[in-house]
DRENDO-1510 file (C-alpha; in Angstrom, 1 decimal, always signed):
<recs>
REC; n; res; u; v; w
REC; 1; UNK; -150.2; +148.9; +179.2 .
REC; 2; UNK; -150.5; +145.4; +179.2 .
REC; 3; UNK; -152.3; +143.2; +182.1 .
REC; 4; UNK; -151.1; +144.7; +185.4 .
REC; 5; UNK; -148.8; +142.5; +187.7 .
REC; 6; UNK; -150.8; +140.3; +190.1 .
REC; 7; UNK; -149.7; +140.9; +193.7 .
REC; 8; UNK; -150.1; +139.5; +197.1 .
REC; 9; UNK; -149.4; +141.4; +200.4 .
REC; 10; UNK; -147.4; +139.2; +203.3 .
REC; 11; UNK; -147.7; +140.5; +206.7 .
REC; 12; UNK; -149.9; +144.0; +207.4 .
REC; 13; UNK; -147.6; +145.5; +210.1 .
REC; 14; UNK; -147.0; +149.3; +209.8 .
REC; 15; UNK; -144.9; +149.1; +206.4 .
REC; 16; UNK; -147.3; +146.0; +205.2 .
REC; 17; UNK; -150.2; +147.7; +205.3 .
REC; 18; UNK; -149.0; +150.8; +203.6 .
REC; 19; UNK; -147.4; +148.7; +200.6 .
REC; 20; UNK; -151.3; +147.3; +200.6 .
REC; 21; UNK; -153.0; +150.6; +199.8 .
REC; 22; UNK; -150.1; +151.7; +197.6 .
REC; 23; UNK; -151.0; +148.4; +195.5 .
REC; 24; UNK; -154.6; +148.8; +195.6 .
REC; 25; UNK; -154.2; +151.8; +194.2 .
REC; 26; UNK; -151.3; +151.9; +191.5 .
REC; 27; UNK; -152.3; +151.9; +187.8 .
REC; 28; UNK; -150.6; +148.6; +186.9 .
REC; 29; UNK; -150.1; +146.3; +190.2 .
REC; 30; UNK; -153.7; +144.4; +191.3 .
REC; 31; UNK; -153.7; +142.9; +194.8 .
REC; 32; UNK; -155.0; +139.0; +194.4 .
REC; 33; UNK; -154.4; +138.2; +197.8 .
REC; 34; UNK; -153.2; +138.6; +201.7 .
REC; 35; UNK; -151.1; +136.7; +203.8 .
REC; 36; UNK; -151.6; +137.3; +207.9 .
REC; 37; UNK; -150.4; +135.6; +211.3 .
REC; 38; UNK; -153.7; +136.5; +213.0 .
REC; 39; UNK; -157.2; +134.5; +213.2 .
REC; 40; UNK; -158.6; +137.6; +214.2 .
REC; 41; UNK; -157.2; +139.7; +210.9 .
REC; 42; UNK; -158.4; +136.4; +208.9 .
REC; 43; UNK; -161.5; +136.8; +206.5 .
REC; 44; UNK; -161.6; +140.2; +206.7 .
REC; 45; UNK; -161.4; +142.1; +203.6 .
REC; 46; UNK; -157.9; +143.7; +202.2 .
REC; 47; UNK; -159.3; +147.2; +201.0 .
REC; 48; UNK; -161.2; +147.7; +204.5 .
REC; 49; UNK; -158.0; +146.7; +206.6 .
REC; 50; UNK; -155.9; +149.5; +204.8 .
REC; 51; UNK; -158.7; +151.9; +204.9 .
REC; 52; UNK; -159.9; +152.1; +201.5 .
REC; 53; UNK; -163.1; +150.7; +199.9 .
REC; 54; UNK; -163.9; +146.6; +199.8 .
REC; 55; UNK; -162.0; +144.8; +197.1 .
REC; 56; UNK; -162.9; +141.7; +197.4 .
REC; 57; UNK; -159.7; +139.9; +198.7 .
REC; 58; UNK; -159.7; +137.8; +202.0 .
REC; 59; UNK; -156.8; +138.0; +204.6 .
REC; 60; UNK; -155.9; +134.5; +204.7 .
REC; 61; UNK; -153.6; +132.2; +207.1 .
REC; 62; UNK; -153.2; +129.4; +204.4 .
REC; 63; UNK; -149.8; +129.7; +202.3 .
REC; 64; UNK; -151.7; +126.5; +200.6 .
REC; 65; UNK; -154.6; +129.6; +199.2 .
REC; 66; UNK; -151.3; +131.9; +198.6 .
REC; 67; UNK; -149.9; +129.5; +195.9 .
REC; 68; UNK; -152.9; +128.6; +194.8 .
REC; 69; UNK; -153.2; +131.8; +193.5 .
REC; 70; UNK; -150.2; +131.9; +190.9 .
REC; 71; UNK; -149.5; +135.3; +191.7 .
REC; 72; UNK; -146.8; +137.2; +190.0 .
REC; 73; UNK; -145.2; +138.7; +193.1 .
REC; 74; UNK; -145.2; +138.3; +196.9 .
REC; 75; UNK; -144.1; +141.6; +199.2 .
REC; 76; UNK; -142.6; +139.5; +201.8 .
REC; 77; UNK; -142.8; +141.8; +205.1 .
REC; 78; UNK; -142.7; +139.5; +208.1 .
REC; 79; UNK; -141.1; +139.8; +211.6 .
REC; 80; UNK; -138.8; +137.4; +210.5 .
REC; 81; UNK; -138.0; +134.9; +207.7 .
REC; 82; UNK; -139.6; +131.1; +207.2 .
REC; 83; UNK; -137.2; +129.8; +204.9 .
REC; 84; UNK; -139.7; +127.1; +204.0 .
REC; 85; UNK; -142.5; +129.9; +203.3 .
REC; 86; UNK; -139.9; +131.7; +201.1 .
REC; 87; UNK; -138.4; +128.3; +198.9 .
REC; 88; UNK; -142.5; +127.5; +198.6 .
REC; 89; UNK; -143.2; +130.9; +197.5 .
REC; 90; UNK; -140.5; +131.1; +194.6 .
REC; 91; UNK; -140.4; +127.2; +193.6 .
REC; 92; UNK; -144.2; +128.0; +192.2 .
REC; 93; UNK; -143.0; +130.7; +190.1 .
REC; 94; UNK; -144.3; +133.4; +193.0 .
REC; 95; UNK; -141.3; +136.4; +192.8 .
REC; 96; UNK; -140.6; +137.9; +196.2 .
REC; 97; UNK; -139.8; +141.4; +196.9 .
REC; 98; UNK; -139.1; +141.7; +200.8 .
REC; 99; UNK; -138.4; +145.0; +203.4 .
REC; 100; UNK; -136.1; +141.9; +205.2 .
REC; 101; UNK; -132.7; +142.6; +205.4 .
REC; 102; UNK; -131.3; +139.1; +204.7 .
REC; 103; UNK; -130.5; +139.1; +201.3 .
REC; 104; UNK; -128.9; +142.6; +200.3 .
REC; 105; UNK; -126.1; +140.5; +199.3 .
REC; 106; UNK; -126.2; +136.8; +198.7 .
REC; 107; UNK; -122.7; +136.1; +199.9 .
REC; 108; UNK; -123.4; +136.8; +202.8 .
REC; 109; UNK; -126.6; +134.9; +203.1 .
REC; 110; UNK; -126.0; +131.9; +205.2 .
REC; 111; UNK; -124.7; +129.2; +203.0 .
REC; 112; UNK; -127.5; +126.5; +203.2 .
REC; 113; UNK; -130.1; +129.2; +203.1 .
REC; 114; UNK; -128.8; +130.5; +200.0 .
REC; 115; UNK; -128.7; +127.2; +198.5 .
REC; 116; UNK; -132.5; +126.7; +199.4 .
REC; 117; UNK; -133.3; +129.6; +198.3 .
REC; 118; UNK; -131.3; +130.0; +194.8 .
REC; 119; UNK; -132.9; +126.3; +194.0 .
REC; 120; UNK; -136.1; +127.5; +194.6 .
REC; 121; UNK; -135.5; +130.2; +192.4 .
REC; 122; UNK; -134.6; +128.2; +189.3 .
REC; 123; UNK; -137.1; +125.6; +189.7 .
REC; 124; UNK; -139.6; +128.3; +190.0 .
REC; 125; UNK; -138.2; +130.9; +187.2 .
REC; 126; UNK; -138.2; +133.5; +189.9 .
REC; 127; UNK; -136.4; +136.1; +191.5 .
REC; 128; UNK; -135.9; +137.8; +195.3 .
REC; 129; UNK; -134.9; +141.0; +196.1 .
REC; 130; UNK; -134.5; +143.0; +199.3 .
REC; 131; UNK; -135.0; +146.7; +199.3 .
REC; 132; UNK; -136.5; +149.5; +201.2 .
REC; 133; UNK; -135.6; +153.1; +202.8 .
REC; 134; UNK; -132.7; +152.1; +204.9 .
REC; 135; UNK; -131.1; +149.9; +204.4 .
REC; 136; UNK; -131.8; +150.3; +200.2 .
REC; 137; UNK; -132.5; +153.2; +198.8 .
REC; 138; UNK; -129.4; +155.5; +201.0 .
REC; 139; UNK; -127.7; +152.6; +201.3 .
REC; 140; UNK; -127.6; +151.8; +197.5 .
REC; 141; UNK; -129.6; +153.6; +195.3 .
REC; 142; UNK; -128.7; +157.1; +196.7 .
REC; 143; UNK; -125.0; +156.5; +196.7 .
REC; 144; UNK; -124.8; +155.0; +193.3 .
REC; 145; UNK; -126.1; +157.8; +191.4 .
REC; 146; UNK; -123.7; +159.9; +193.1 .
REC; 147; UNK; -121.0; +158.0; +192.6 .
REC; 148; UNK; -121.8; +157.9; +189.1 .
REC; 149; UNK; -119.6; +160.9; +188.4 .
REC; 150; UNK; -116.9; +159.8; +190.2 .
REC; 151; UNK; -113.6; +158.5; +189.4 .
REC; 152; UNK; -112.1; +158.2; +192.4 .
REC; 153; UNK; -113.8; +157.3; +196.0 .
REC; 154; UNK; -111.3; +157.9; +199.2 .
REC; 155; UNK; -114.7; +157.7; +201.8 .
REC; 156; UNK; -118.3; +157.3; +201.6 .
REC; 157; UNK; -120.3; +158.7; +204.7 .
REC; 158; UNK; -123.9; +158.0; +205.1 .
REC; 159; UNK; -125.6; +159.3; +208.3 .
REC; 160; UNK; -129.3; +158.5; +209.7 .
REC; 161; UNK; -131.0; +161.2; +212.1 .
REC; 162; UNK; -134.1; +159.7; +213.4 .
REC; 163; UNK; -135.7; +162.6; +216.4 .
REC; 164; UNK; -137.5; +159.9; +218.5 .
REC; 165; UNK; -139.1; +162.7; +220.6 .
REC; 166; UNK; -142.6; +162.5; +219.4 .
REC; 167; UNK; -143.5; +158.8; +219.5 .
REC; 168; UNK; -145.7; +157.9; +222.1 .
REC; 169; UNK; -144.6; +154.6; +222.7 .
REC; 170; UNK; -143.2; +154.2; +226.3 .
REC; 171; UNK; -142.4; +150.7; +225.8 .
REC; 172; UNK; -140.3; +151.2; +222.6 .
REC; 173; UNK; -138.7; +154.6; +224.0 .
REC; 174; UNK; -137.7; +153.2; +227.4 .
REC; 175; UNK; -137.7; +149.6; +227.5 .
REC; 176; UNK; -136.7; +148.6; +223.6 .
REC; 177; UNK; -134.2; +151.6; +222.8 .
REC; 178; UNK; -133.4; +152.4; +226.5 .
REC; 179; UNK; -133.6; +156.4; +226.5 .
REC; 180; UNK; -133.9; +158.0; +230.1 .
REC; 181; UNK; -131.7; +155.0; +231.3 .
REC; 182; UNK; -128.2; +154.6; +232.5 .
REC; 183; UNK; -125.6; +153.0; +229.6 .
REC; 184; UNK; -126.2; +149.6; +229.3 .
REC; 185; UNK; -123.3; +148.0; +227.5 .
REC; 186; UNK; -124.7; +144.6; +226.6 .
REC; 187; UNK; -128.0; +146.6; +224.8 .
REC; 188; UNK; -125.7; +149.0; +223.0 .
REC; 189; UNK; -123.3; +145.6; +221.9 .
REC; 190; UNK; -126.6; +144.2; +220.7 .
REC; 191; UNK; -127.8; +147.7; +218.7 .
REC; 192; UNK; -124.0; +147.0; +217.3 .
REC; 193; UNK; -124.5; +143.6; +216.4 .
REC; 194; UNK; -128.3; +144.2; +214.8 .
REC; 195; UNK; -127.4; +147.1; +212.6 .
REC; 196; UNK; -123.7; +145.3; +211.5 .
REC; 197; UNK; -126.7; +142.9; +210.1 .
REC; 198; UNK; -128.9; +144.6; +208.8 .
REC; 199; UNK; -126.2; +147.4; +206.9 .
REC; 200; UNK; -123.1; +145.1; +206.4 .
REC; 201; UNK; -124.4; +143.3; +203.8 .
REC; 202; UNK; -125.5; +146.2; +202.3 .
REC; 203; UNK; -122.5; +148.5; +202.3 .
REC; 204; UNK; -120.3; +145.4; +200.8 .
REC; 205; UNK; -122.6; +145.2; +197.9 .
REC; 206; UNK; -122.1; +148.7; +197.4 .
REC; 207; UNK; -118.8; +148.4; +197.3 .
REC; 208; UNK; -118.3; +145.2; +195.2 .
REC; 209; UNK; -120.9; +147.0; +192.5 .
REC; 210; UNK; -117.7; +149.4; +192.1 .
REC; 211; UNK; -114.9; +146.7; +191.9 .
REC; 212; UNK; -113.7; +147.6; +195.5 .
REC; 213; UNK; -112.8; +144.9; +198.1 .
REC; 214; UNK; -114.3; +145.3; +201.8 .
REC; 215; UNK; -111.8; +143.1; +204.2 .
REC; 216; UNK; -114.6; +143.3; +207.2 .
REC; 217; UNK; -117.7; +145.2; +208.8 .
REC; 218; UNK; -116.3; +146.6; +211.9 .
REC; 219; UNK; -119.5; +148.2; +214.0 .
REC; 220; UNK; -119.2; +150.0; +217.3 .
REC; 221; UNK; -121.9; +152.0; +219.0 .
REC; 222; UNK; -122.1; +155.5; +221.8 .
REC; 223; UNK; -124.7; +157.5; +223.9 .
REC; 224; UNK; -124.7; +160.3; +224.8 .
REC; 225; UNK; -126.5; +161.6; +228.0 .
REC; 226; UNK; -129.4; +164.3; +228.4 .
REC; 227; UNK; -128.2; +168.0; +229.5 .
REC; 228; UNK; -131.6; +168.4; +231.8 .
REC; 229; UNK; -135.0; +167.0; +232.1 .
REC; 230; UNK; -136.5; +166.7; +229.2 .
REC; 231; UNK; -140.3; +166.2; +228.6 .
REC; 232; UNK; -140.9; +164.2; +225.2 .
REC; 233; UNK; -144.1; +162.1; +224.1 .
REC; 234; UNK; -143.5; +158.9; +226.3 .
REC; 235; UNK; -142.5; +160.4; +229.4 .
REC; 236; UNK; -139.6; +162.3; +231.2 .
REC; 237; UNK; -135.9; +161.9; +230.0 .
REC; 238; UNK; -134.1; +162.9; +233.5 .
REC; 239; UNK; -130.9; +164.8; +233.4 .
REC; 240; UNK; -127.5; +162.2; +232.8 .
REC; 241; UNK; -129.7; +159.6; +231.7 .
REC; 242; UNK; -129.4; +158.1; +227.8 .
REC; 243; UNK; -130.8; +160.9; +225.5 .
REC; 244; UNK; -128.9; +160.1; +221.9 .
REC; 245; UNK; -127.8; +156.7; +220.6 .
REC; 246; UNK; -125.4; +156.6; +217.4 .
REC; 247; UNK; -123.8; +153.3; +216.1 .
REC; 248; UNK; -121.6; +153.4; +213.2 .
REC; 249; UNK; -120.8; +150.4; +210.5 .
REC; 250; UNK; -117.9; +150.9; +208.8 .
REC; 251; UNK; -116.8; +148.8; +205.1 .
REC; 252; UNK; -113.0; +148.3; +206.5 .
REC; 253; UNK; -110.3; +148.5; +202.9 .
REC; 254; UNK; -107.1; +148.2; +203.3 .
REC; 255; UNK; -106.9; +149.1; +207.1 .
REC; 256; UNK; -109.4; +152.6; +206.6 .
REC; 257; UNK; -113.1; +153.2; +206.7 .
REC; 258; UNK; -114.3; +153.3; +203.4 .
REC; 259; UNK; -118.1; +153.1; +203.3 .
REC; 260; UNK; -119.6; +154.0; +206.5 .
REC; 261; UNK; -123.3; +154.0; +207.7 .
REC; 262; UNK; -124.3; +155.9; +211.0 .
REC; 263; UNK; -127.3; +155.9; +212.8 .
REC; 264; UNK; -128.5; +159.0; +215.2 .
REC; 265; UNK; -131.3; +158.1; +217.2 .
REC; 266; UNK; -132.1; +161.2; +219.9 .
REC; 267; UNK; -135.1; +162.3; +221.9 .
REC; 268; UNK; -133.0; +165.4; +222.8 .
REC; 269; UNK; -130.5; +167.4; +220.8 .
REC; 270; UNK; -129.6; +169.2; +224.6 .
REC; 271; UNK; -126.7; +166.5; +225.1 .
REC; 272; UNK; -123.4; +166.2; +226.4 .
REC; 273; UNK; -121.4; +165.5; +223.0 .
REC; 274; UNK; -121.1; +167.9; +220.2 .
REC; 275; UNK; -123.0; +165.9; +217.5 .
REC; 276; UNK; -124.4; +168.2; +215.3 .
REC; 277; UNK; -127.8; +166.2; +215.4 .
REC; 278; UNK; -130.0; +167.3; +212.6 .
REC; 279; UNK; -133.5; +166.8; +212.1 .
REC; 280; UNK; -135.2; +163.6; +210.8 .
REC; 281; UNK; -133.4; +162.5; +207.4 .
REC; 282; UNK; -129.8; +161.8; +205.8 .
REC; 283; UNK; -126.9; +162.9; +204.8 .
REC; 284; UNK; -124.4; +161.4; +202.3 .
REC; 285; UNK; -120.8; +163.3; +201.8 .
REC; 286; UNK; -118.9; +161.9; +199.4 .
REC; 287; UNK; -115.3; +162.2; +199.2 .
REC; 288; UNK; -113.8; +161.8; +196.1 .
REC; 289; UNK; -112.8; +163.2; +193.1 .
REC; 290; UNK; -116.2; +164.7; +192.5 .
REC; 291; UNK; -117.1; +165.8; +196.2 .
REC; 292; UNK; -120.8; +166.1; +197.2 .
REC; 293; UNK; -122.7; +167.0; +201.0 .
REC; 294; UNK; -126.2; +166.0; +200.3 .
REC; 295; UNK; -128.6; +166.4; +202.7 .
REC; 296; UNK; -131.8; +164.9; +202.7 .
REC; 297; UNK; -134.6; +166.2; +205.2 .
REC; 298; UNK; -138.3; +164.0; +206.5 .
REC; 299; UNK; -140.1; +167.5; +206.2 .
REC; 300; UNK; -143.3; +165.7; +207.8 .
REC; 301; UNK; -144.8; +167.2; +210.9 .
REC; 302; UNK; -144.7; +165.7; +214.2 .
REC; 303; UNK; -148.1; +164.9; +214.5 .
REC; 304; UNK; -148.2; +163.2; +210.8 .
REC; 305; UNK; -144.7; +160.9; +211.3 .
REC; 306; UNK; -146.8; +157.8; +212.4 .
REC; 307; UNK; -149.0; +157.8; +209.2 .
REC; 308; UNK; -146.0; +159.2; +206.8 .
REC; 309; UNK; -142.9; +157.3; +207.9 .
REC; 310; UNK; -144.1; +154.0; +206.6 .
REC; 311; UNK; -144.3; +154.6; +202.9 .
REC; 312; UNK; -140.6; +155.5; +202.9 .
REC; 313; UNK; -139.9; +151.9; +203.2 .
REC; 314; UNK; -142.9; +150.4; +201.6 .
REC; 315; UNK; -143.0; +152.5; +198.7 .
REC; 316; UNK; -139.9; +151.7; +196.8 .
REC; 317; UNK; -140.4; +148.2; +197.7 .
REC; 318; UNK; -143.8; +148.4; +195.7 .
REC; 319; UNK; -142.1; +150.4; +193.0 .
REC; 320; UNK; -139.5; +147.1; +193.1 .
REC; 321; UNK; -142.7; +145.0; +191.6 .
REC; 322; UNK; -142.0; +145.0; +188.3 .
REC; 323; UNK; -138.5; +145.1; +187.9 .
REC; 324; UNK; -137.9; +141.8; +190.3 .
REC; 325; UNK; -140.4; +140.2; +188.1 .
REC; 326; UNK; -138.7; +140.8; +184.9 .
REC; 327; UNK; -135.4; +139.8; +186.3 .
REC; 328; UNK; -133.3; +136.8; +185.8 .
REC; 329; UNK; -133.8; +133.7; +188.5 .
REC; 330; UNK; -132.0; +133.8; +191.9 .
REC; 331; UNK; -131.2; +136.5; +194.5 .
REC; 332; UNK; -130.6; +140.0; +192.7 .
REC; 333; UNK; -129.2; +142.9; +194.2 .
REC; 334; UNK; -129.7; +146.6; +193.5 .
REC; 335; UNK; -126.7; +146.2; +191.2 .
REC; 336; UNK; -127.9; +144.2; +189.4 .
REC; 337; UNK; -131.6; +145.3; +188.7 .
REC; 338; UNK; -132.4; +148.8; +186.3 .
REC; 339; UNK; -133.4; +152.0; +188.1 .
REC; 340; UNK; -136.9; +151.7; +190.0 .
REC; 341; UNK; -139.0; +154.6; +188.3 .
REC; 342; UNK; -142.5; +154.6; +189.9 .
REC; 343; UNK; -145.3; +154.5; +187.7 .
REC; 344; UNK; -147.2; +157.6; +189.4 .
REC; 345; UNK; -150.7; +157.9; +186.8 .
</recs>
């Protein structure tokens, strides 16, 4: 087997503390330390936090202890990016596999980043990758195994459905996604701009790992309004208020849509616009020479979302380990790396 990868877990949100567990207990990663923004997570130990027995690793708040380490990888899961933490990280020969969205594709990193960050890389011997559910694995590994027996692509369509109904999280329902509300055009132009972010990159990658050009990411966004009063987990969603959100990112070639990503995002599937809203999960048509309708359905209960949902993300990103570390120096892409196949003993 050989000596297992030594690992260290960056941020313990939701998805961080599930890609914790998941590397305390896999056969051939060992977790040599943990990285939080907290003093009040600080000093405790990494096997209680996640639930599990004591291990013997303290949460720390020094990147100083992090280095100090020498560990083989980093899963970078942070609110958002520290450029400086990142170039420290790979300039000491630490690899970084991250759930952030920033570097799906590295031209469209932002130019001085990038070179900070491919620098590090080769003075370090190191790698970075970003992966994850979504954007990641339907964004790229799904759709290029399909597309493997193709010969032809006219139009790739990849669509989210995410039932929102069952979260018990006022604030996030009402306030952050603005369900039960009236259309509010400068929070759907932001949803437009996030997701154009997070999935442009993403989709042009795609498309450049097949030799096709992508001219732009064109992004626009929709609601559609509740049929009657709904009760869901946070509340009431009155009758005409926001019940579904859907924003679509489109790969623009040669004037036509040819990768597309869209999100559904619902408390209600009683709504004023036919959109055949599905339950949580995917679906990817391809149109093509080949053509394919795959759906892919979350068949977790209600009840068990909160403590399921997470390891969609975190898990390929912990199954990423090994591959990122074995990779040549600089900013990989999905591409560019083999086939993640877990190690499940």
């Amino acid at each position: 087997m050989g000596k297992p990868y030594r690992v260290v877990q960056w941020a313990t949100g939701n998805i961080g503390m599930r890609s914790m567990r998941a590397v305390i207990e896999h056969p051939a990663l060992m977790l040599v330390g943990l990285y939080v923004y907290t003093d009040d997570k600080a000093g405790r130990d990494a096997g209680e936090m996640c639930g599990l027995a004591p291990i013997g690793v303290k949460a720390t708040r020094s990147i100083e202890e992090i280095v100090a380490l020498k560990a083989d990888c980093v899963l970078y899961m942070p609110q958002q990016i520290n450029a400086d933490d990142l170039c420290r990280l790979l300039e000491s020969g630490t690899n970084v596999v991250t759930t952030r969205t920033e570097f799906h594709l590295p031209s469209a990193v932002e130019p001085t980043l990038r070179k900070r960050i491919e620098e590090a890389c080769q003075r370090g011997g190191t790698s970075l990758h970003s992966t994850g559910a979504s954007p990641g694995f339907i964004t790229e590994a799904v759709p290029l195994a399909l597309l493997s027996i193709q010969r032809r692509l006219d139009a790739l369509h990849i669509s989210e459905y995410a039932d929102c109904s069952s979260r018990n999280s006022p604030q996030m329902i009402f306030e952050m996604m603005g369900f039960g509300s009236a259309p509010h055009p400068q929070a759907e132009a932001g949803r437009v701009h996030h997701l154009k972010g997070a999935f442009g990159p993403s989709l042009q990658m795609l498309a450049e790992s097949l030799g096709l050009s992508i001219d732009n990411i064109e992004g626009h966004g929709e609601v559609a309004f509740a049929n009657k009063d709904t009760v869901i987990a946070a509340g009431t969603i009155k009758a005409g208020t926001v019940a579904a959100l859907r924003t679509t990112v489109s790969g623009i070639s040669q004037g036509k849509a040819l990768i597309n990503f869209t999100a559904d995002w619902y408390v209600s599937t009683d709504i004023d616009k036919d959109w055949d809203l599905r339950g949580d999960g995917w679906r990817v048509r391809v149109d093509g020479d080949a053509p394919l309708d795959m759906n892919l359905q979350f068949t977790v209960a209600p009840e068990h979302k909160a403590a399921t949902t997470p390891g969609y993300t975190a898990h390929r990103a912990v199954n990423a380990v090994r591959y990122v570390c074995d990779a040549a120096s600089g900013i990989r892409t999905s591409a560019e790396l083999p086939q993640f196949i877990p190690d499940l003993r």
